[in-house]
C-alpha positions as CSV (number, residue, x, y, z in Angstrom):
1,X,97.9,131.5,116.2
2,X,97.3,132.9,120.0
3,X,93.9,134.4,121.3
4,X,93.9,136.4,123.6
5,X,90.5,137.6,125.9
6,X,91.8,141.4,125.7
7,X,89.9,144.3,123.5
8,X,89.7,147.7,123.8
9,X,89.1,150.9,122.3
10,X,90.9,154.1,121.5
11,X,90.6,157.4,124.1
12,X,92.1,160.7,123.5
13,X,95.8,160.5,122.6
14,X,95.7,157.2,123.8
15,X,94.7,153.3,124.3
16,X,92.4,151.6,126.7
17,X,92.5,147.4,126.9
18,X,90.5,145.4,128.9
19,X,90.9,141.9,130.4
20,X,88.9,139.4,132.3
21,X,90.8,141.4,135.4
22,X,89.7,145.1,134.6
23,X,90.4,148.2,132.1
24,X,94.3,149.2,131.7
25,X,94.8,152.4,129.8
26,X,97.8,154.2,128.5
27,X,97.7,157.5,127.2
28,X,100.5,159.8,125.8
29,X,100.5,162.9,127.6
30,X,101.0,166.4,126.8
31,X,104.8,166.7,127.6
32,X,105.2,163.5,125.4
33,X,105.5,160.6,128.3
34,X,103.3,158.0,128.9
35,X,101.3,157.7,131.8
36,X,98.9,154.7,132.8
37,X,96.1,153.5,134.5
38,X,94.4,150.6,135.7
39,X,90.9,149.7,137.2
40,X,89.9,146.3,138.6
41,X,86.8,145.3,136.8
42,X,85.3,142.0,136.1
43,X,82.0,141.0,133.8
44,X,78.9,140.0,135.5
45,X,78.4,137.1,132.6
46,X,80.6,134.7,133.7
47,X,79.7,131.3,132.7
48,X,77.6,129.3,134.9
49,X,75.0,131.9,135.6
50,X,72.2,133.4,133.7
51,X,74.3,136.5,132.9
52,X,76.7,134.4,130.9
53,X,74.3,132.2,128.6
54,X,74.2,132.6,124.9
55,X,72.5,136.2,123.5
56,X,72.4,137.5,127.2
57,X,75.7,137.8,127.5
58,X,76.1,139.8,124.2
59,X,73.5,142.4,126.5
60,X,75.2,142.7,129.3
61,X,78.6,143.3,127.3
62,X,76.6,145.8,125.2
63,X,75.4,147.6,128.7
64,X,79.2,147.3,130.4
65,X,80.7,149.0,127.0
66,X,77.9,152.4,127.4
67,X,79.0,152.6,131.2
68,X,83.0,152.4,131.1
69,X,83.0,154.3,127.1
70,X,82.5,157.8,128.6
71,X,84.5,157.2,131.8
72,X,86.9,156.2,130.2
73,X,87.1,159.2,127.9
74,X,87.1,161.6,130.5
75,X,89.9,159.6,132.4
76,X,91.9,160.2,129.4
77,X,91.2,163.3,128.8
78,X,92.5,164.3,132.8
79,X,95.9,161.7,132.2
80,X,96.7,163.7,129.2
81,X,96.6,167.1,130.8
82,X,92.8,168.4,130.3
83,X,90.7,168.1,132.9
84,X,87.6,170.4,133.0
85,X,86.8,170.1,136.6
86,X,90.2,170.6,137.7
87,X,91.3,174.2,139.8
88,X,87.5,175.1,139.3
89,X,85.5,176.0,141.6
90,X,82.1,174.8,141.9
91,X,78.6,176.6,141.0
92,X,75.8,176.5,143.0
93,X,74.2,174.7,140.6
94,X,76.4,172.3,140.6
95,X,76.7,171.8,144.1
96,X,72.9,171.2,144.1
97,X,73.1,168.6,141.4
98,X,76.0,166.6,144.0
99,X,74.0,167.1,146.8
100,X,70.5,165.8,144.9
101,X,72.0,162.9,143.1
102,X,74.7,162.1,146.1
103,X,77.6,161.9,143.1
104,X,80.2,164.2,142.3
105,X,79.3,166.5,139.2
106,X,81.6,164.8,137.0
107,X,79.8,161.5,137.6
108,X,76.4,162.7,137.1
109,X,77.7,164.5,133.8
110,X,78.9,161.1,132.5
111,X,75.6,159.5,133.4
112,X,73.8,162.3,130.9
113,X,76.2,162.1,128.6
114,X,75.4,158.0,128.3
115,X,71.7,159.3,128.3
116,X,72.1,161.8,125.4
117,X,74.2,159.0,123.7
118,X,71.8,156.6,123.5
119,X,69.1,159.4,123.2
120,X,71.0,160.0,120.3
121,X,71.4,156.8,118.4
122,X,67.7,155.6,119.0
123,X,67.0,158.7,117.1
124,X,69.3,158.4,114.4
125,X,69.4,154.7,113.6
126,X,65.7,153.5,114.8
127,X,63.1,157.0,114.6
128,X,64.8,158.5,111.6
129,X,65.0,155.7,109.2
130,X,61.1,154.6,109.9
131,X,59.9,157.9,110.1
132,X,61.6,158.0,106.3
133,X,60.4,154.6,105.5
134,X,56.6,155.1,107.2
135,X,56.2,158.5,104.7
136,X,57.2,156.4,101.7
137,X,55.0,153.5,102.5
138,X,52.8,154.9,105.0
139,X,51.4,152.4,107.6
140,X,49.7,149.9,105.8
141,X,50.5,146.5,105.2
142,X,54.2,146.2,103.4
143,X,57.2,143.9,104.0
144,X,59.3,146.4,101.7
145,X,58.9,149.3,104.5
146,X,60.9,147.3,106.9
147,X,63.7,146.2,104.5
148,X,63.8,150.0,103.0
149,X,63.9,151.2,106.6
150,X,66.9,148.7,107.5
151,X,68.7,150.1,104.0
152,X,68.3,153.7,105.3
153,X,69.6,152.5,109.3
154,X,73.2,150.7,107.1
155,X,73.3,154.0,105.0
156,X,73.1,156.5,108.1
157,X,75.5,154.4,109.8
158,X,78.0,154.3,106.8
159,X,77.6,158.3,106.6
160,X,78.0,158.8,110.4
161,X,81.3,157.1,109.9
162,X,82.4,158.8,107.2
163,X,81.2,162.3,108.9
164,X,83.4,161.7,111.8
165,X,86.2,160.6,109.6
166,X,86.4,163.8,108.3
167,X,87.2,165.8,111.4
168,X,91.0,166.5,112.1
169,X,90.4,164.9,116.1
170,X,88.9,161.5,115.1
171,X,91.2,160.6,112.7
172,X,93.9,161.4,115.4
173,X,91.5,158.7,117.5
174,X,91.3,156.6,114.3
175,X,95.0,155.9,114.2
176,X,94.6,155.3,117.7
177,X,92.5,152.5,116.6
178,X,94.3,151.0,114.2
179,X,97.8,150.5,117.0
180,X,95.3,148.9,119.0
181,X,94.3,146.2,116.0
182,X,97.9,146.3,115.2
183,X,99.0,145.3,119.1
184,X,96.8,142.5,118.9
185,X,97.4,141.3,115.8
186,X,101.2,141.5,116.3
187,X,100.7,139.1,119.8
188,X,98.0,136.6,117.9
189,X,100.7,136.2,115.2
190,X,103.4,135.4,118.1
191,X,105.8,138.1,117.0
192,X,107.9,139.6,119.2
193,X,105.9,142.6,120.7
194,X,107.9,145.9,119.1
195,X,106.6,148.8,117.4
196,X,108.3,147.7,114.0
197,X,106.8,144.3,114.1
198,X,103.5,145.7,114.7
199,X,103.8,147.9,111.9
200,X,103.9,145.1,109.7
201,X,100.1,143.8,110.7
202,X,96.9,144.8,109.2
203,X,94.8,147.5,111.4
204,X,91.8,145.3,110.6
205,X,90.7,142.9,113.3
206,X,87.7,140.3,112.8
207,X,86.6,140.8,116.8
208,X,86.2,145.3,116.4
209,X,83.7,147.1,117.8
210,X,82.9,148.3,114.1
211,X,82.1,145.0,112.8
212,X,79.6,144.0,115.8
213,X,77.7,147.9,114.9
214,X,77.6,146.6,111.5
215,X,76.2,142.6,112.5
216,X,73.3,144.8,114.5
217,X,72.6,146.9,111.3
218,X,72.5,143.9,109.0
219,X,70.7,141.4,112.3
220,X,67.7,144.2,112.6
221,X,66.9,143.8,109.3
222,X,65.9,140.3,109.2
223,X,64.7,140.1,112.9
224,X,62.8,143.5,112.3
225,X,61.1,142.3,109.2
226,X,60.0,138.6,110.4
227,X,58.1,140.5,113.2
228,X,56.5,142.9,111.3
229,X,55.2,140.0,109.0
230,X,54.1,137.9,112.3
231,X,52.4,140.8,113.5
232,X,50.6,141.8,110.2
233,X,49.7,139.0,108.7
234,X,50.2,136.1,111.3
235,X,48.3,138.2,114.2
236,X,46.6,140.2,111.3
237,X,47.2,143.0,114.1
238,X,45.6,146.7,112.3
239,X,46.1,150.0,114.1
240,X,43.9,152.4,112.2
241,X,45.7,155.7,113.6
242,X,48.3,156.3,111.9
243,X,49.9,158.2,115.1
244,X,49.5,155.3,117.1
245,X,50.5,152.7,114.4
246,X,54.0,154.3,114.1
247,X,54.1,154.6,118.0
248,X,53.5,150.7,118.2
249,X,56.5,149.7,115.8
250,X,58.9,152.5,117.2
251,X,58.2,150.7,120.9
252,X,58.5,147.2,119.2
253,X,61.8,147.9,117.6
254,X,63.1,149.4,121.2
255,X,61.9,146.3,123.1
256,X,63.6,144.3,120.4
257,X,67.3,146.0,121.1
258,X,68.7,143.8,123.8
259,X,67.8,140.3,121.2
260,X,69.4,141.9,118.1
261,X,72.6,143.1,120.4
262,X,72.8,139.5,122.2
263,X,72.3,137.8,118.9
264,X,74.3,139.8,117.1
265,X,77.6,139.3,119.7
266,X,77.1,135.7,119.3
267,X,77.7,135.9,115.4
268,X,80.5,138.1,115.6
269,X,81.8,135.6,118.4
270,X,81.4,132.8,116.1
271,X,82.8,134.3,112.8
272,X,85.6,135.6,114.6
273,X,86.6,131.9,116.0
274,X,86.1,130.4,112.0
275,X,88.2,131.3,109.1
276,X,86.3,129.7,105.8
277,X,84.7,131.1,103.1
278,X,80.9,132.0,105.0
279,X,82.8,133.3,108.1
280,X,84.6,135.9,105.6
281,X,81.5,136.9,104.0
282,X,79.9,137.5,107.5
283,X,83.1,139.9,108.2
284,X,83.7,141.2,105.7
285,X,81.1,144.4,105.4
286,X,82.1,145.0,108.5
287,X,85.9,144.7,107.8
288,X,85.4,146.9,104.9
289,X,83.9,149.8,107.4
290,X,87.0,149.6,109.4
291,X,89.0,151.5,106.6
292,X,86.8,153.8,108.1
293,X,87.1,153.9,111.2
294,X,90.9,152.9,111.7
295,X,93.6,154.5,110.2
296,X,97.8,153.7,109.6
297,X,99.3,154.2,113.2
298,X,102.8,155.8,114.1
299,X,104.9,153.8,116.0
300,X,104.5,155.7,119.0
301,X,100.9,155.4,119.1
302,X,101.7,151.8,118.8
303,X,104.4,152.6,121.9
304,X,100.9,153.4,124.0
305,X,99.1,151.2,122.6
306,X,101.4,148.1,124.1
307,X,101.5,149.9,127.1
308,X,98.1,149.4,127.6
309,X,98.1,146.1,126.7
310,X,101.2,145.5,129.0
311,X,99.2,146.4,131.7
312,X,96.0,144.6,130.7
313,X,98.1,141.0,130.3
314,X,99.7,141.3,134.0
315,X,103.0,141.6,132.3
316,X,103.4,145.1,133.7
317,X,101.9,147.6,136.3
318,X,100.6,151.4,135.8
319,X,103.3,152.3,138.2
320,X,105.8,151.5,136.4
321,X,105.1,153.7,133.3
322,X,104.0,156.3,135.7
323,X,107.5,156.0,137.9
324,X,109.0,156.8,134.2
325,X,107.2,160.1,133.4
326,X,107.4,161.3,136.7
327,X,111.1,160.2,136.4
328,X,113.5,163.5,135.9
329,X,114.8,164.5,132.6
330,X,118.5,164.3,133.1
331,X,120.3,167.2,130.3
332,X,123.7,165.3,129.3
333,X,124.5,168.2,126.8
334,X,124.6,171.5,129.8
335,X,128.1,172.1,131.0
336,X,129.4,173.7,133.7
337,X,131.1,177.3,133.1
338,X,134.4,175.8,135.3
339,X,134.1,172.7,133.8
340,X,131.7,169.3,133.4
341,X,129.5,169.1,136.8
342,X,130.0,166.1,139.1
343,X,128.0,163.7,138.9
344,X,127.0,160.4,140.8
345,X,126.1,157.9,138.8
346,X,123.2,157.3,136.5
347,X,119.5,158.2,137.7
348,X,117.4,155.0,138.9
349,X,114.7,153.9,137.0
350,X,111.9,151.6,137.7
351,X,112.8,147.9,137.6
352,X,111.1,146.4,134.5
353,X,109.6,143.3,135.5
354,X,110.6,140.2,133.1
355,X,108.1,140.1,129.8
356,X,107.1,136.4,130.4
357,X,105.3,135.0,127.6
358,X,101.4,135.6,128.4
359,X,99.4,132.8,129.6
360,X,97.4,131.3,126.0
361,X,93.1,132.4,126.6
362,X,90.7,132.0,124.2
363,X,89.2,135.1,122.2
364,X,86.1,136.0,124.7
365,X,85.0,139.8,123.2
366,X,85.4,142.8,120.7
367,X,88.2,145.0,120.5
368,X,86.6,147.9,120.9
């Protein structure tokens, strides 16, 4: 079976892939054509420096996925035909805010909508579930309260998915998920790369996005509950205000989110690269959760999907799909009153470069 080093992630109405060259996306746009773009970008852990050792290359990956997973949103949302900004002129306000920050006010709303992201899961995943867990057991001494409070963090995540499941858009983005797996999948097996012979794989993929979520979930719990035990009873550490007590572990267990993300990469690297009986058990929570989160493509999601992925391998360019849907629609069935119109030949479309087989890399991220 192939590896390949590209992942990516589903956008609106469409599919972004990245490669160890930059971020290719493909996205089906309003009118029905696909239209494509492409970004040079490269990781800062390579191997060799510090950025790329074991665990800290896990955080930087973690750090480059927040900064290009709005972007990239946003980008989609313009190729497909809605862009907020666009024909609007700007407030005051907002001229203020480009003029302060020296970005454009698109930029500096992508940079609070990262904040209010991650705003957002500290507080549902981390404050939530020990504020549930510290009213249960209260502050004192008790290695239950951090495995009840890493119970409640799996749960909340398990709802959250099933919450967004249930709105009409996500599952749209679901689907969009699954042609991504699909795509893959279809190139690891070495089948010919086709919509039908996509359709045949499974939309679950060991490397996802939704599996590495899930290793943090499960990872916390044990690294979360060691150091509450070194601290209690090792350092026989006692906070008497309560206040401050619940202060101290809710800073602990932020300080402790770049170690559980880099360790947790390297185990999903490393059960992705295995196929025995452990290496299933490690996926397979998190395979089970991507019934969730992906759902049966059409075959012209899957259409965008290899588009993207096209573009991401070096076997095509975004010119080339944008040359096609900017391409005129020629109407073979309108006749001329005096008879059929003259015509001179064929339109010109863009040459299609030859579909060499991609170069053989080994697996180097998630899909998502």
């Amino acid at each position: 079976m192939k590896r390949c080093n590209v992942g990516g992630q589903a956008v609106m109405e469409g599919v972004m892939m990245k490669s160890e060259e930059g971020i290719a996306m493909a996205v089906r746009r309003a009118d029905g054509k696909i239209v494509a773009d492409f970004k040079p970008q490269t990781t800062r852990a390579k191997k060799g420096t510090f950025l790329g050792l074991p665990v800290v290359r896990g955080v930087v990956a973690l750090f480059e996925s927040l900064s290009t997973g709005l972007s990239t949103t946003m980008d989609s949302a313009k190729m497909y035909g809605e862009d907020i900004f666009e024909d609007e002129e700007p407030t005051k306000f907002e001229k203020w805010i480009s003029k302060t920050f020296g970005k454009s006010i698109e930029n500096v709303i992508i940079g609070i909508g990262a904040v209010l992201g991650v705003a957002l899961a500290v507080g549902l995943f981390i404050f939530l579930p020990q504020l549930i867990s510290s009213l249960i057991f209260g502050e004192g001494r008790s290695v239950w309260r951090s495995l009840v409070e890493g119970l409640l963090r799996v749960a909340i995540y398990v709802g959250y998915l099933l919450a967004m499941s249930s709105i009409k858009d996500m599952r749209r983005l679901f689907m969009y998920h699954g042609a991504e797996h699909k795509t893959i999948a279809c190139y690891e097996a070495e089948d010919e790369l086709t919509p039908e012979n996509a359709m045949k794989h499974k939309r679950l993929h060991p490397r996802c996005g939704t599996n590495y979520l899930f290793l943090v979930m499960a990872i916390s719990i044990f690294v979360l509950t060691v150091v509450d035990v070194v601290f209690q009873y090792g350092f026989g550490l006692t906070i008497e205000s309560k206040p401050l007590a619940f202060l101290f572990r809710f800073g602990v267990r932020i300080l402790l989110i770049p170690l559980i993300a880099g360790l947790s990469y390297e185990v999903l690297r490393w059960a992705a690269k295995r196929d025995n009986w452990f290496t299933k058990a490690v996926r397979a929570p998190g395979m089970g959760l991507q019934l969730i989160t992906t759902k049966e493509p059409t075959e012209d999601m899957i259409e965008v999907a290899m588009a993207a992925f096209y573009i991401a391998m070096g076997e095509r360019t975004a010119e080339y799909y944008n040359a096609l849907a900017d391409a005129p629609d020629v109407d073979l069935t309108s006749e001329n009153k005096e008879g059929p119109a003259e015509t001179e030949g064929p339109a010109e479309s863009p040459e299609e470069p030859a579909e060499n087989e991609p170069a053989e890399t080994p697996a180097d991220g998630e899909n998502e």
